[in-house]
Each structure stands twice: as structure tokens, then as C-alpha cells.
C-alpha positions in Angstrom: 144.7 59.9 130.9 145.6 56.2 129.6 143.1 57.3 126.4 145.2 60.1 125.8 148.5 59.2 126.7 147.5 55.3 123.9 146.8 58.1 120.9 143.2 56.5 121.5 141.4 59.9 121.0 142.7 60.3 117.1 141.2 57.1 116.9 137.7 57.9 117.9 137.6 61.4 116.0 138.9 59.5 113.3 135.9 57.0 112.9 133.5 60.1 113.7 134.8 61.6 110.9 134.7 58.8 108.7 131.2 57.7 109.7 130.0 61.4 108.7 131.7 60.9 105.2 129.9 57.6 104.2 126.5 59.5 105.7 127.5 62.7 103.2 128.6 60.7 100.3 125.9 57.7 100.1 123.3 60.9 99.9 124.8 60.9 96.5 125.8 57.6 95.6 125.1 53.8 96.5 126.6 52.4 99.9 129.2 50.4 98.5 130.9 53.9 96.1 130.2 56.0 100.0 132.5 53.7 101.1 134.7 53.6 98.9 135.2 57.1 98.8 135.5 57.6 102.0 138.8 54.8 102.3 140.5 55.3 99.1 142.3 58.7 100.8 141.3 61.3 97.4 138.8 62.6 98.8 139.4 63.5 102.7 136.8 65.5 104.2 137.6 68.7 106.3 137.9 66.9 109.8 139.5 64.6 108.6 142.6 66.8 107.1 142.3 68.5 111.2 142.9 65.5 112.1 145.9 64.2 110.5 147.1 67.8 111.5 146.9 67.0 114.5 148.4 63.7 114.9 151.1 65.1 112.6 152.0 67.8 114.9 151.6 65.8 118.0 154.6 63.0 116.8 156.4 66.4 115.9 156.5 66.8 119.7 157.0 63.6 121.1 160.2 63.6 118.7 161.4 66.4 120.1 160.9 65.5 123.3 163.2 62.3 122.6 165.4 64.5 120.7 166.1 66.5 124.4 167.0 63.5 126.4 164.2 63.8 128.6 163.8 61.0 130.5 159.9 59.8 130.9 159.4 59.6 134.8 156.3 57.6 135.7 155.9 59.3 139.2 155.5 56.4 140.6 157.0 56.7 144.5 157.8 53.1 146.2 157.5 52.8 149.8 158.0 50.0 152.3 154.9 49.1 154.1 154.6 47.4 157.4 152.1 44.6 158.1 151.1 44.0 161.8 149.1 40.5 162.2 149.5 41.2 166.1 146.4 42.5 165.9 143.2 40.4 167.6 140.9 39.9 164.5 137.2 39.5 164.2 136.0 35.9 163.5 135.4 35.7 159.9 131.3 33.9 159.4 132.0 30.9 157.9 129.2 28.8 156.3 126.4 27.1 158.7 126.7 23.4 157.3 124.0 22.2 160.4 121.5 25.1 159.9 118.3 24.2 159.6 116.3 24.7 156.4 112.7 25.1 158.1 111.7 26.0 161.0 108.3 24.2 160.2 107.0 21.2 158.5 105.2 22.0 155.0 101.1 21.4 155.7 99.6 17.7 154.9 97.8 17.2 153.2 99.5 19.3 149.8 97.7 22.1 149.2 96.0 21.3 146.0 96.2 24.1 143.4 94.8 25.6 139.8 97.8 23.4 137.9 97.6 20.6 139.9 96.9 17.1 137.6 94.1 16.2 140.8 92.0 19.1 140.9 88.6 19.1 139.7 87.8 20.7 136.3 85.3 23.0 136.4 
């Protein structure tokens, strides 16, 4: 609703529509004239005049909405809300500072392994 309600959808048809032109007219021409013709506004492709329609006719609305002296409700509804902290909570679990790490000792002599400097080479 926020997209709609923002004018964002134009915006996205809009670069469709704009993307598909400089695909159509650099089959033609270099990059840089697609481009070009696709910005310079002579040479508006079909979606793109639906568009512009469509925006066109959309302001047309909202002005005469304003026009009527409708008033824009959010529908938002405010309440009061009651908070009871007589309540018995549950303990929240705090950190364990004191736990212990191991519940064993690491073997002695180290293990020796594949990457250790003290193994021997085969």
C-alpha cells in the first residue's frame, strides 16, 4: 500500500519501459545514440505514452479530491492501554560469569598432528 500510495509503481513501469527502449533502439544503433533516444522525450515508445496517461489521470483525481474538501483520515484509532507489573515474572537467565569452560583437562602429552613443526617427515 505504502508503494502505491508514494506513486512508487509509475516509477518502476517507468524504468521497465525505458530499459526495453535502449534494448529496441541499440539493435539499431550504438549504446550511447539508444540512450540518447530513449531520454531526449521525441521518441517515447508505446508504454511509455500509457504511462504518462496514467500518472496524468491519476493527479487529475487526487486534485479533485482536494478540490471536494475531503479530509484524508489515516484510520488510525488511539486507545489507552493499561500496564500491570503486579504480575510475578519469570527470572530472566542472565550470563554464567563462574561457568566452567571444561569439564576435562585437554590430554598430555599434545597430540601431535600432520601440520605440526615436530612430526616426522615421511
Amino acid at each position: 500500500m505504502l508503494v502505491l500510495s508514494l506513486g512508487l509503481h509509475w516509477a518502476f513501469l517507468q524504468t521497465v519501459a525505458w530499459t526495453g527502449m535502449i534494448v529496441t533502439y541499440s539493435r539499431d544503433a550504438s549504446f550511447k545514440e539508444a540512450v540518447t533516444k530513449t531520454f531526449d522525450g521525441e521518441h517515447p515508445c508505446p508504454f511509455c505514452k500509457v504511462i504518462k496517461k496514467g500518472r496524468a489521470e491519476e493527479k487529475k483525481q487526487e486534485q479533485q479530491q482536494a478540490k471536494t474538501g475531503s479530509k484524508l483520515d489515516p484510520g488510525l484509532v488511539w486507545q489507552t492501554v493499561t500496564i500491570h507489573f503486579d504480575r510475578a515474572h519469570d527470572p530472566i537467565a542472565g550470563l554464567h560469569f563462574f561457568a566452567v569452560s571444561r569439564a576435562y583437562e585437554p590430554p598430555k602429552p599434545r597430540p601431535r598432528g600432520v601440520l605440526d613443526g615436530n612430526s616426522a617427515r615421511v
